[in-house]
N, C-alpha and C positions, 0 to 999 in steps of 0.2 A: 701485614700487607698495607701499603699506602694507601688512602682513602681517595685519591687520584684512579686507583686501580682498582679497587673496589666496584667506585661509580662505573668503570667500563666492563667489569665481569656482570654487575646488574642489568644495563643495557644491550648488554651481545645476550643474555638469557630470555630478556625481553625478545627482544626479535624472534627469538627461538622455540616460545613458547606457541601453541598452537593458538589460533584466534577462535575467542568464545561468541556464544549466541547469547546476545541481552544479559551476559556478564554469569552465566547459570550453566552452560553443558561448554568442555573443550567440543571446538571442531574435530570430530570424523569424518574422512573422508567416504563416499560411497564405494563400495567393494561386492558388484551384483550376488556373489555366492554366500553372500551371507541372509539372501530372499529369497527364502521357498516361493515359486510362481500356488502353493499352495495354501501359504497362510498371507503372501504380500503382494498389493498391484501396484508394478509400479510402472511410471509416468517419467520421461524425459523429453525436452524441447531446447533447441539453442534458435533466438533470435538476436538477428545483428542489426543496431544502429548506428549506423556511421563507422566511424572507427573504435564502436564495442561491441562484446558480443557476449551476451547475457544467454548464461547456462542455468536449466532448473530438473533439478528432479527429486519428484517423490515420490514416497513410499507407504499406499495405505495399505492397510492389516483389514484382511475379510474373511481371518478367520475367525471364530468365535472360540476355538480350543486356545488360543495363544494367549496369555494373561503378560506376556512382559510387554515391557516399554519399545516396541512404541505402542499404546493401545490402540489410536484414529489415524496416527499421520505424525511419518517425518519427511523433514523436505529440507533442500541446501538450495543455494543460490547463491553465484559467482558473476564476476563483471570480471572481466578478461581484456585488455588491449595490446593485441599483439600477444609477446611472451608474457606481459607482466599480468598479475592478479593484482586489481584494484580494490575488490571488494569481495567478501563470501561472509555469507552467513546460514548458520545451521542450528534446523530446530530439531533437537531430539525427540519431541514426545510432546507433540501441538494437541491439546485438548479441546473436544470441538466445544465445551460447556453448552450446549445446547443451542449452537449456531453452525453457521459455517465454520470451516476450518479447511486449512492449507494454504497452497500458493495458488495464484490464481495473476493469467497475461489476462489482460481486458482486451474484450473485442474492439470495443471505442476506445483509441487510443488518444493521448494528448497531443496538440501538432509539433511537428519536427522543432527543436532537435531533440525531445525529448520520448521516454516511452519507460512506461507505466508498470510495474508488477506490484499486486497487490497481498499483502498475507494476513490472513483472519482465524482467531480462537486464542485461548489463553486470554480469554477478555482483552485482547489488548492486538488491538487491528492496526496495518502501518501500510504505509506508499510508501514503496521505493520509486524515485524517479531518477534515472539514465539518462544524460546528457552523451551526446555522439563521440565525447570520449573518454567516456566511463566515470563521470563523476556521480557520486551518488546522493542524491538528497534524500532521508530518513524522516518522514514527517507520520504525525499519527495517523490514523484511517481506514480503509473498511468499504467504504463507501465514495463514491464521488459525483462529481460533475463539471462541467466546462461551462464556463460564462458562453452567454451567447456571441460576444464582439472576440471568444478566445483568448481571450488576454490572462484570466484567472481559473484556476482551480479549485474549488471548492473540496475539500476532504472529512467528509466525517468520518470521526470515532467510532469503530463497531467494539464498545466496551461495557460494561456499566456504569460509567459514567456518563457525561454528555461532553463533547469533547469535540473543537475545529480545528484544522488548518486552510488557510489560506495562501496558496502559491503562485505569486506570480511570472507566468509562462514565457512573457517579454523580456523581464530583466533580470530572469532564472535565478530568483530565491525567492525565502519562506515573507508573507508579510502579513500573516500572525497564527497563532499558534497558541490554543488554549485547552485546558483537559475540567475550565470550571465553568462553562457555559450559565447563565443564570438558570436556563430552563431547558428539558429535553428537548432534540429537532424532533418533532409531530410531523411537519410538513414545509418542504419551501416554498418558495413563492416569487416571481420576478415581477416588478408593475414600474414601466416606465425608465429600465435601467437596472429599478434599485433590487436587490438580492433582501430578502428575511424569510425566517422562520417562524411558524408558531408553534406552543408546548401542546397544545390539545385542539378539539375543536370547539368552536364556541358561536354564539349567537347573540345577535343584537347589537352588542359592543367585546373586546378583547387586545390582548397585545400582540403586536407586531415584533421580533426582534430583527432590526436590520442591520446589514453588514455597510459600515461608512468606510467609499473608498480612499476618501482623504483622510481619515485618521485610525481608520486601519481597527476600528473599533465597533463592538454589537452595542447598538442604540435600542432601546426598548420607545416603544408610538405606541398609543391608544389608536385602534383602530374600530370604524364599525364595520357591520356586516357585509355592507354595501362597497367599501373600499376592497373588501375581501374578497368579495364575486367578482369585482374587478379586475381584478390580479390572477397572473398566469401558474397555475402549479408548477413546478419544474422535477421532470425526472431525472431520476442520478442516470448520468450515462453508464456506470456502473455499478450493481446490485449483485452481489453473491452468492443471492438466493437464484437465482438465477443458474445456477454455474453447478458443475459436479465439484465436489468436494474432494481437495487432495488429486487431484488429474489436471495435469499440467496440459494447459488448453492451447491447438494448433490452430490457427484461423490465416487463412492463406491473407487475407486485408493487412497482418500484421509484417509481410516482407518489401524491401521498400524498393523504389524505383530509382535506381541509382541515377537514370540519367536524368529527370525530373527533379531529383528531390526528394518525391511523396511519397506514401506508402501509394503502394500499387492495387487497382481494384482486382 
């Protein structure tokens, strides 16, 4: 065989192949009779932005006699436009390791045109973000928050590691993205504009790490006490402790107003 034709028997098999989750389980597609309502609860939601329309469902195990995979939660997730599939990814066998775990819609969403699914366990938490017509950005996280001017996203890493990204909402990509943080996030802190974290708490004097939006870099500051009282804590708009685990969450806030714009109250 020509090596002309080779290269196109590789690539028509490429296409053909099923697409994997984080390069570890082939895609399965969900088939409900293969979920005893006995040993499995499972959870389906489709939310539409713009012209996408994000399908989620999972599958958690309550019973305690069932020893196979999945043991906590499996869950898939599809970006659809029109006929085509843009995107799916499918976790066989999400291990909560002593956290949250599964897929999870945020009640606080990001503002239009984006919108948010978040997935946690396997030490290794991610943002999906959906653009109105299904593009997907993939960045680390678990956690998050929205600047207060809206302009950025903040994403923490739910890992063992300590780990950011930062997304900007305006000009819709990543502008930065770390998994070596010098120090764990303890707590944020807004004072004045500027965005930092500290690694613990501390007294009299300690470090600041703050997020520079011109060079897109964590700055470490000596800070004292006193600048620290000063400074606003900042909650994550989204926390997954919060949230049931593996149950794909309905929130009527999340369907949008087509003639506005908005999402709809």
């Amino acid at each position: 065989m020509k090596k002309a034709n080779i290269g196109i028997l590789v690539s028509i098999l490429g296409l053909l192949l099923p697409l994997t989750s984080d390069g570890a389980e082939q895609y399965k597609p969900f088939i409900a009779s293969q979920y005893s309502p006995k040993e499995f609860k499972i959870s389906q939601g489709e939310f539409r932005n713009g012209n996408a329309l994000i399908r989620i469902i999972e599958s958690k195990t309550i019973s305690e006699k069932y020893v196979k995979s999945p043991h906590a939660c499996r869950a898939w997730v599809e970006v659809t436009k029109g006929k085509q599939t843009l995107f799916k990814k499918y976790y066989d066998d999400i291990d909560a390791v002593g956290f949250s775990y599964g897929l999870f819609v945020p009640k606080v969403q990001p503002p239009p045109p984006f919108f948010a699914v978040v997935k946690n366990g396997d030490y290794d938490g991610r943002l999906f973000l959906v653009d109105k017509d299904g593009k997907v950005f993939d960045l680390i996280g678990g956690f998050y928050f929205i600047s207060e001017n809206k302009r950025y996203l903040f994403s923490s890493y739910a890992s063992d590691i300590s780990g950011l990204a930062v997304f900007d909402l305006q000009r819709g990509h990543v502008v930065f993205s770390s998994d070596k943080l010098p120090e764990d996030q303890y707590q944020w802190y807004i004072k004045k504009g500027a965005y930092f974290f500290t690694a613990s708490e501390w007294y009299g004097h300690g470090i600041g790490y703050f997020y520079d939006f011109k060079s897109h870099k964590i700055i470490e500051k000596e800070m004292t006490s006193a600048e620290l009282a000063a400074s606003k804590p900042v909650a994550f708009d989204f926390d997954p402790k919060e949230c049931e685990d593996c149950k794909v969450t309905h929130n009527k806030a999340l369907k949008r107003d087509a003639a506005k714009g908005r999402r709809a109250p």
